[in-house]
N, C-alpha and C positions, 0 to 999 in steps of 0.2 A: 760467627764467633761462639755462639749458644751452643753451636752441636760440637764445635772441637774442644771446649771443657767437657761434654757429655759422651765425647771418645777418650779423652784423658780420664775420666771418669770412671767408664768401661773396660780400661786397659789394666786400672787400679784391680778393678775387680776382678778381675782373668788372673788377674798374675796371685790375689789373695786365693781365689777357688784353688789355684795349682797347688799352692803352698796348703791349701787345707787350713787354713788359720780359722781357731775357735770364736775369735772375736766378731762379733756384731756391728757394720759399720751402720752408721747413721743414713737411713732412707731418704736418702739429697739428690743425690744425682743416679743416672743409670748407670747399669753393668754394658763392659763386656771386652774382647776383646779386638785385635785391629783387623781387619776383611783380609783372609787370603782365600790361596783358590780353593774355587770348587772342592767341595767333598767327593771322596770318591763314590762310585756308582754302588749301589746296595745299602746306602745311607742311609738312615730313617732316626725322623725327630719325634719322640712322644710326646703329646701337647696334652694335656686333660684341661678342659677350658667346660664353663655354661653352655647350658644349650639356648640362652640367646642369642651367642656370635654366631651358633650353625642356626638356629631357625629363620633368623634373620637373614641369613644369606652372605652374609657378612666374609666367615673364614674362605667362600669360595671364590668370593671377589679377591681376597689381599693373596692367600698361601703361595698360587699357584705362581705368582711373582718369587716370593722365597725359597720356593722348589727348586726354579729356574737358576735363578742367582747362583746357589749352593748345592746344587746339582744332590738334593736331600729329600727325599721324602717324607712329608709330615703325616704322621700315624696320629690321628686326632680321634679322644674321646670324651663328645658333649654330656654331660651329666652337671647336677647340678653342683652349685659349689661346694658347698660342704661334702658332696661327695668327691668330686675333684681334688678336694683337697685331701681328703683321707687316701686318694689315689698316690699322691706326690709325696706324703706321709712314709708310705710305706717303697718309697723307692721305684713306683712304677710308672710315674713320668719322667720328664727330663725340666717340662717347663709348666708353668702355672697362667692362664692367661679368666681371673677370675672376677665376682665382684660382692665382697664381703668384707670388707675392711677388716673387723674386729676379728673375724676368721684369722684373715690373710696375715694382721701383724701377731697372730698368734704362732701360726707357721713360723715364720720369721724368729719369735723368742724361743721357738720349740729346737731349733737350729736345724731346720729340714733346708733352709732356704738363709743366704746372706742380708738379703736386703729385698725391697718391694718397690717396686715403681709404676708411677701412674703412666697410664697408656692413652685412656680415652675416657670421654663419658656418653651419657643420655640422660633419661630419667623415667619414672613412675610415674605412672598416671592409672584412676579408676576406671573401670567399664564398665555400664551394666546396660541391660535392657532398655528400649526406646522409649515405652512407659515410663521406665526408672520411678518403681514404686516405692522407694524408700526415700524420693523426693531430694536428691542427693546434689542432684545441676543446680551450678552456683553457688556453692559452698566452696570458701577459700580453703581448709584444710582435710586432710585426707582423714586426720583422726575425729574430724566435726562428722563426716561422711560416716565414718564406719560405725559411732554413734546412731547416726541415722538408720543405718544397714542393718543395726543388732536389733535396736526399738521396732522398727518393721518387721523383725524376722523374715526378712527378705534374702532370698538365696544367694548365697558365695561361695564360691568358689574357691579354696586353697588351694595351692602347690605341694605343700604337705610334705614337701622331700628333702626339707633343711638348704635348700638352693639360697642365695642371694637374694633372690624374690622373697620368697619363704621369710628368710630371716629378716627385712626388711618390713614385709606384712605383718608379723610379730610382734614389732617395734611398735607398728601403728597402733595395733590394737592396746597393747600397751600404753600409749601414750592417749587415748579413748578410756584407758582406766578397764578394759573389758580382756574376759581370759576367756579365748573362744574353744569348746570341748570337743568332742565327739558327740555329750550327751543332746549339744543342741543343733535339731534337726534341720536346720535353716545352712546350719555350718558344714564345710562339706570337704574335706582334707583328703584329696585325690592323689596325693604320691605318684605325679606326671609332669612330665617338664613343661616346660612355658606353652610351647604351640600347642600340646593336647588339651592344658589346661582352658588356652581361650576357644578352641573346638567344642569343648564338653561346655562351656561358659554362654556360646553364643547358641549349641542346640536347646539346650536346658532352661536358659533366660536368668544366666545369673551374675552377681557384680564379680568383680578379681579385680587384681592389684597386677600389674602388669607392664612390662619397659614397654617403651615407646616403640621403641626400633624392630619388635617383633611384630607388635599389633599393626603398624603401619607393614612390614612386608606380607603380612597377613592378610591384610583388612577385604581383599578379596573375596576371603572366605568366611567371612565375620558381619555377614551381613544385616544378624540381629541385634547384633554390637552397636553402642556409642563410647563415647570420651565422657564418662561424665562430670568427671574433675582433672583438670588438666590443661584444660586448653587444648586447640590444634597446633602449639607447636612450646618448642622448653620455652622459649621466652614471655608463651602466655600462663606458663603453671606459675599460680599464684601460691603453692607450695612449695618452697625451698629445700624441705627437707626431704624433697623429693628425689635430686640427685641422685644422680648413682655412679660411682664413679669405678672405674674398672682397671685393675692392677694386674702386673706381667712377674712371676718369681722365677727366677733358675731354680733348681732343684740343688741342695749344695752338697757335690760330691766327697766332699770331707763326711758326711752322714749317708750318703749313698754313692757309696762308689761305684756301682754300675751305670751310674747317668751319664749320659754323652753331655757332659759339661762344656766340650767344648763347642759343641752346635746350639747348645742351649743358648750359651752366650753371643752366637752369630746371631741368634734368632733374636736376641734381646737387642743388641746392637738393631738389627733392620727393624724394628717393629718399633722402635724408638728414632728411627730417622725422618728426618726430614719429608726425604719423598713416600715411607711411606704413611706416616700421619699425615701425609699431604692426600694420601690415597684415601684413607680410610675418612675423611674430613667429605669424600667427593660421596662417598656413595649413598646412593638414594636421592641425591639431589634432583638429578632427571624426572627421576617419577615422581617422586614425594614435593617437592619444591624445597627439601629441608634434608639434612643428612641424618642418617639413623643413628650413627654415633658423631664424636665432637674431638676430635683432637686435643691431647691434654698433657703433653709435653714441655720442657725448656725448649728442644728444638722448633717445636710448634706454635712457639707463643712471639 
């Protein structure tokens, strides 16, 4: 019953995109329109999404299902979000699959996009070195940690690229009462997406702020790497404010009229369904014992 108000929902909103309407509806329910067939062949959906979902492995697990379906190809570029979003900004996506809240319902008031909907989560956790010289393991909060982290002058690693991560580390540091520069040499603002950043983190031996979902498909390769605040799994991070939850936008063709609005809205519809937050809920389970992301849906719930 959840998912057929969340198709009455998305029918609402297909039929507003057509009509171009300026108004802003209330972020409640999903977009989108009802499934017909197959798109025709030479299709292609642009997607600007984090490079979480691709480092993680994620987009290559779910897409290739929505390809199939809608006989569409999806033209995906991971960057991080603030960049993604400036990408959808300017008209050269069609969809938004990101995670920055304050960003995202920016987008939304800027009128690039209708409405925002939650898609999935994970969350944040610290990393640093087995040492862990900053003395960080077992500290309840991320911003008691990066106190720890600055008083040490102990190495970290940034993101540096306005990404979700980024803007979330930010925050931390913020709320640690600390505004971390350039001038300080400890601090170290790499302008590299998630995976390179915990590559250059684990050669180097130094802390980051980092999703779950990536470190775990990583962790392979992260062998100087720990969890140092976090726990091994969301239900042990004793930081709340860790969350991170992750939002899906159409691109709204009333402001960009070149956007294939109408696959966008196919794609919001399947990514909001049942089976596949059912999908996205499964992966990593196998390996990890635990999914990389969390299903976070009406349909889902």
């Amino acid at each position: 019953m959840k998912f057929a108000h969340i198709a009455i929902g998305l029918t609402i909103l297909a039929i507003v995109l057509a009509a171009c309407a300026t108004a802003t509806p209330a972020p409640t329910q999903p977009p989108a329109a009802q499934p017909t067939k197959p798109a025709a062949s030479g299709c292609t959906l642009r997607l600007a999404t984090t490079t979480s979902t691709a480092d993680s492995g994620l987009l290559t697990f779910i897409l290739p299902d929505f390809e199939k379906k809608f006989n569409c190809k999806v033209d995906t570029v991971a960057v991080g979000t603030g960049q993604a979003i400036e990408i959808g900004a300017k008209g050269d996506a069609d969809v938004l699959l990101v995670h920055a809240r304050a960003q995202e319902d920016k987008f939304v008031a800027d009128g690039h996009a209708k409405q925002r909907f939650d898609v999935m989560y994970n969350d944040f956790i610290v990393l640093g070195p087995k040492a862990d010289p900053a003395k960080i393991g077992g500290m309840a909060s991320a911003a008691e940690a990066f106190k720890a982290i600055a008083a040490a002058q102990a190495p970290f690693a940034s993101r540096g690229d306005k990404s979700g991560t980024n803007t979330k580390e930010l925050s931390v540091w913020a709320a640690a009462g600390i505004t971390p520069t350039k001038d300080m040499a400890w601090y170290n603002a790499l302008g590299q997406g998630m995976g390179e950043t915990l590559l250059a983190s684990n050669e180097k031996g130094m802390y980051t702020l980092a999703d779950r979902g990536t470190y775990l498909s990583m962790k392979d390769k992260l062998p100087n790497l720990v969890i140092a605040l976090g726990g091994n799994s969301l239900q042990e991070n004793k930081d709340k404010t860790l969350l991170n939850p992750y939002g899906v936008l159409p691109v709204d063709p009333g402001k960009h009229p070149g956007v294939n609005s109408d696959m966008a809205t196919k794609f919001i519809l399947w990514i909001l369904s049942p089976e596949t937050q059912k999908l996205i809920g499964s992966y990593g389970v196998d390996k990890f014992g635990q999914p990389l992301f969390y299903p976070n849906t009406q349909a889902s719930k």
